[in-house]
N, C-alpha and C positions, 0 to 999 in steps of 0.2 A: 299437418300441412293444410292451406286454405288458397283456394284460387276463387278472383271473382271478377263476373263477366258483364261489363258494361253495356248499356244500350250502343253496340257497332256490331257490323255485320261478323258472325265469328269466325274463326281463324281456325283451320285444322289443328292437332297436333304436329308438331314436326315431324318427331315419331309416323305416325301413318301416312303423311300428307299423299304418300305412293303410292302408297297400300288398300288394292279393291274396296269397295265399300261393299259390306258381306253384315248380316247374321248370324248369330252363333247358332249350332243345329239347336233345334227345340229342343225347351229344358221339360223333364219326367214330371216340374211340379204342376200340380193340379192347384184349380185356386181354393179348394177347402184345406189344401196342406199349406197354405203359405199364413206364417205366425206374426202378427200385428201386436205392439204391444208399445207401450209408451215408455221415455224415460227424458232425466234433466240433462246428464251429463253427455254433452259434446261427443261426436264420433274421435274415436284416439286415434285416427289413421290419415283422413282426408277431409276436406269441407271443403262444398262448391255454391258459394253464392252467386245468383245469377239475380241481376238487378231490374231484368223485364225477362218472364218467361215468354211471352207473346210474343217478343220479338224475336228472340231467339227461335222458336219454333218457327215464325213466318221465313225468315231469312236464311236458313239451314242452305246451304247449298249442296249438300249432302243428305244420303239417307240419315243420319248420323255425325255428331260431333265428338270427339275423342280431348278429353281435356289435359289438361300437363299433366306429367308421371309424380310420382309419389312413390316413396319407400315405405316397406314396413316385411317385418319379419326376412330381412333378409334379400328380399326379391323389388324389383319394380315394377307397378303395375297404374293403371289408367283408366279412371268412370268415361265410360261411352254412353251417351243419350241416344235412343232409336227413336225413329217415328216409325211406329210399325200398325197400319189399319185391323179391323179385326180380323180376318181372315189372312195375318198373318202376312202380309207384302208389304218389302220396305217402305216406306214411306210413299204411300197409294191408299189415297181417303177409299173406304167403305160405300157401298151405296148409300148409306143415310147417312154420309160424309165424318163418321167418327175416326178419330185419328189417335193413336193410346200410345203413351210417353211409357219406352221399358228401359230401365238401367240394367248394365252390364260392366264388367270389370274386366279387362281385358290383361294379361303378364307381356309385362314388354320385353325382358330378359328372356326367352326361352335360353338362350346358349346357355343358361346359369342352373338349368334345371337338374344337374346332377346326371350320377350315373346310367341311369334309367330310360332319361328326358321325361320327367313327369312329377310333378308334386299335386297332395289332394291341400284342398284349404276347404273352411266355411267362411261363407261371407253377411256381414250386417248391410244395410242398403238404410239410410235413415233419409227421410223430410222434417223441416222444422215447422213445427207449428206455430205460427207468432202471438194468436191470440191464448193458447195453453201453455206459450214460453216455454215447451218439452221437446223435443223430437220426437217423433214415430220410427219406430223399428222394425224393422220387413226382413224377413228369411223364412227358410224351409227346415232349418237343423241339419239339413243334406251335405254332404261331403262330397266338394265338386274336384272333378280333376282337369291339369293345366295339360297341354302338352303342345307339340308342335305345331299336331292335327288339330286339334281344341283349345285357343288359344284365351277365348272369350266365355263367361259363367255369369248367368242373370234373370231376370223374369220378362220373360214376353209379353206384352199386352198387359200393361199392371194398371197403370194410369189415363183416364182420359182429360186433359189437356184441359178442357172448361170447365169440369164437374171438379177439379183437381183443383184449381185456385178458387173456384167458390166456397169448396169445403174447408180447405188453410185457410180463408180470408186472409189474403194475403195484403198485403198493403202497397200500393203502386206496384202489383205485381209480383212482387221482390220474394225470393224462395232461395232457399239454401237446402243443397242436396247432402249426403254424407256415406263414408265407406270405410266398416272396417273388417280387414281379412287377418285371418288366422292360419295358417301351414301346420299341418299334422305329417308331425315326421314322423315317422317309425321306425327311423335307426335310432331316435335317441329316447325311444318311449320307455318308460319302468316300470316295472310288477315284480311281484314277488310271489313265491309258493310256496303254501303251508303243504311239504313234502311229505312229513311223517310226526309221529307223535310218539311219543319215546315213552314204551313202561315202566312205570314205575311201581308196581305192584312186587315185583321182584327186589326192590331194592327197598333197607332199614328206613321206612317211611312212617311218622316222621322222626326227624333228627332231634335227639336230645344230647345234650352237652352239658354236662353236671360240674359247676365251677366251684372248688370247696378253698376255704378259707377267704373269703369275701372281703373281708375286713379288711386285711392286709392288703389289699392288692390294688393296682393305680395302673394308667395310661394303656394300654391297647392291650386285650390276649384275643389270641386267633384258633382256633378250631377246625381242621381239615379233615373233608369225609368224601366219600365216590356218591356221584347220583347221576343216573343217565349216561355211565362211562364216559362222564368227567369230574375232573376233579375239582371241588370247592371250597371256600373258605367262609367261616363265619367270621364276623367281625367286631368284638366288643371295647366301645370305648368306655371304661369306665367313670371318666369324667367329661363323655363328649367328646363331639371333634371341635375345633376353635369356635367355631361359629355359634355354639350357646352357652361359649360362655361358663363352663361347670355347672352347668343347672338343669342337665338333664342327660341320660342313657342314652349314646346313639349305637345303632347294628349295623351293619353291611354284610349283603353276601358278596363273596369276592369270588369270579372265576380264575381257575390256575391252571385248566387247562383240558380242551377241549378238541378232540379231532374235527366236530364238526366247522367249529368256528375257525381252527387251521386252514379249514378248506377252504374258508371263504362266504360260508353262511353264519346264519344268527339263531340265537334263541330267541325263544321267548319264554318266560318264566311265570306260572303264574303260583302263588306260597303264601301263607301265614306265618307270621314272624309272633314270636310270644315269650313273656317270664311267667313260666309254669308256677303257678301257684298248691301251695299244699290245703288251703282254705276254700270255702266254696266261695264262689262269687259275690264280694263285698262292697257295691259302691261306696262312694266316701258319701260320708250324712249330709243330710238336704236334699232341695230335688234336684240336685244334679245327677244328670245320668252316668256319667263319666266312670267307666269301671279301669283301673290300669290291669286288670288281669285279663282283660278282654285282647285277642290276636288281632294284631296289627296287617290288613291284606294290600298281596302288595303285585302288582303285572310289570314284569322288568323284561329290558332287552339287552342280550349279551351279543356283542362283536370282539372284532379283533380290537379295535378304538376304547371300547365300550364294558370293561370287564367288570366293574364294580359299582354297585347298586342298593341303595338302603336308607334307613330312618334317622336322617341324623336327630332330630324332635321327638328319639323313640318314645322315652318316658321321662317325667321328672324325677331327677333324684328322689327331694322329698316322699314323692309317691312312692317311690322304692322301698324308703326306709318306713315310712309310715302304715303299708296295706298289710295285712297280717296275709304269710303264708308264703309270700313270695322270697322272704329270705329266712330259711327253714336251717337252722343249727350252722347261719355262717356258711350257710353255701346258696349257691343261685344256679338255675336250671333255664339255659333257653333251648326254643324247642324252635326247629322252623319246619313246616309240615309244605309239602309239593303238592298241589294240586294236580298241574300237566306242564310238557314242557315240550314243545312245537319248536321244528326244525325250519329254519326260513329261509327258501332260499330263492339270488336273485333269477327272475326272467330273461334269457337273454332274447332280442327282439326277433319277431317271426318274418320272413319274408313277406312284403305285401305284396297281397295279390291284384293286378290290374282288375281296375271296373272298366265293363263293357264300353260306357262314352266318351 
């Protein structure tokens, strides 16, 4: 949204026009904690050009101008310009007559602020610079909260007014201001916790599956074994699944069935998938490095959605029939070895606790 304000005297918001002219209590940030930093792209929430800042500031009839409202995330909210001197009084020059321009955002929705009455946000605060063609970016990282009592979030004393348009060189005065706010809920926040890690030292680690008469045999055999008290499937396609086409070995482990994942959590998986070889380790000649006897590693995650997982590209045929060792008297051996296998499960979200302001 873009509002922009012509050389005439300004106009309150509607919204406040009633409503005391007041300051927000003084913001915690210090000026070595406030973060300056450049960029191209446009604020995504608000733009306020104002086409003579001088005039707007001589002409205020207010401590303060509150400009049209704006949506974003949900809520409505509104840039207010302060004139606030440096010692801190609305719009009352300083003895050496400095007068320092502070933006603020003000929530014009309280009735909308939920159960609580209170949501936290961070806010961006941008100037354009005309002759860097970028904007400037100004915040704390700080996490401000809205509420009934605290309606308004921003920096005190940021700007002074002539050092301000000297340094934009701004052109016939003309500045554009910018704002964008973020709301940090925390009913709808996500994590997850690595709960327990499941031994595996106890259990036939690892799996070998000895497949005899090789020759003979076409389209899928499956292989069921316990690991981590649940049960699994290997999954051998012997001509591939569709997708290569008969040109290469694909595996899958298939889960069939797990209490953990019943309940509502995940794995995770971390294994070596392999065709055991009876040979020692034979690259194919030249300098290619390429060994097919070498384990395929593989970090998988199993849900209730989510149960099956594997190498459709495992190996090429030809490499099958061609490496010495891997097909040992018309039989084939795959091996798939566990490394660890971590219980995941979701966070549900903690009660936030109120900040003091």
């Amino acid at each position: 949204m873009a509002t922009t304000i012509s050389n005439q005297t300004p106009k309150s918001n509607p919204a406040t026009a009633n409503e005391p002219a007041k300051v927000a209590a003084p913001e915690e940030t210090k000026d070595d904690e406030i973060a300056v930093t450049w960029r191209e792209e446009e604020p995504a929430h608000y733009i306020l050009q104002i086409q003579s800042l001088p005039f707007l500031l001589e002409n205020l009839s207010e401590p303060h101008v509150a400009f049209e409202a704006f949506e974003a995330c949900g809520y409505k909210w509104s840039l207010i310009l302060y004139r606030v001197s440096e010692n801190g009084d609305v719009y009352r020059e300083s003895e050496n007559g400095d007068v320092y321009l502070s933006p603020y955002l003000r929530i014009m929705d309280i009735q909308h602020l939920g159960h609580n009455g209170k949501i936290d946000a961070l806010i961006n605060f941008f100037v354009y610079h005309q002759e860097m063609n970028r904007y400037i970016t100004i915040q704390d990282g700080k996490v401000k909260r809205f509420s009934a009592n605290k309606q308004e979030s921003g920096f005190s004393r940021l700007m002074l007014p002539p050092k301000f348009i000297d340094r934009l060189n701004l052109k016939e005065n003309t500045c554009k201001f910018g704002v964008e706010v973020f709301v940090v809920n925390p009913e709808k926040e996500k994590g997850e916790c690595c709960c327990s890690i499941l031994d595996l030292h106890l259990e036939e680690n690892p799996v070998t599956w000895l497949i005899g008469n090789f020759s003979n045999l076409s389209g899928l055999k499956c292989f069921e074994f316990m690991m981590a008290n649940s049960k699994w499937e290997l999954q051998l396609y012997l001509r591939g699944v569709p997708e290569v086409k008969s040109k290469y070995l694909s595996i899958y482990l298939n889960l069939k069935h797990s209490k953990e994942v019943e309940s509502g959590n995940k794995l995770h998986v971390q294994l070596k998938l392999r065709i055991k070889s009876n040979s020692p380790s034979n690259p194919r000649g030249g300098e290619s490095k390429y060994d097919p006897t070498k384990p395929r590693t593989g970090n998988a995650w199993f849900s209730s959605s989510q149960r099956c997982w594997g190498f459709p590209y495992f190996m090429k045929l030809a490499d099958l029939k061609q490496t010495p060792g891997l097909i040992d008297n018309d039989h084939l051996t795959v091996e798939a070895e566990f490394s660890s296998i971590f219980v995941i499960q979701d966070l549900a979200p903690e009660p936030h606790a109120a900040n003091s302001d």
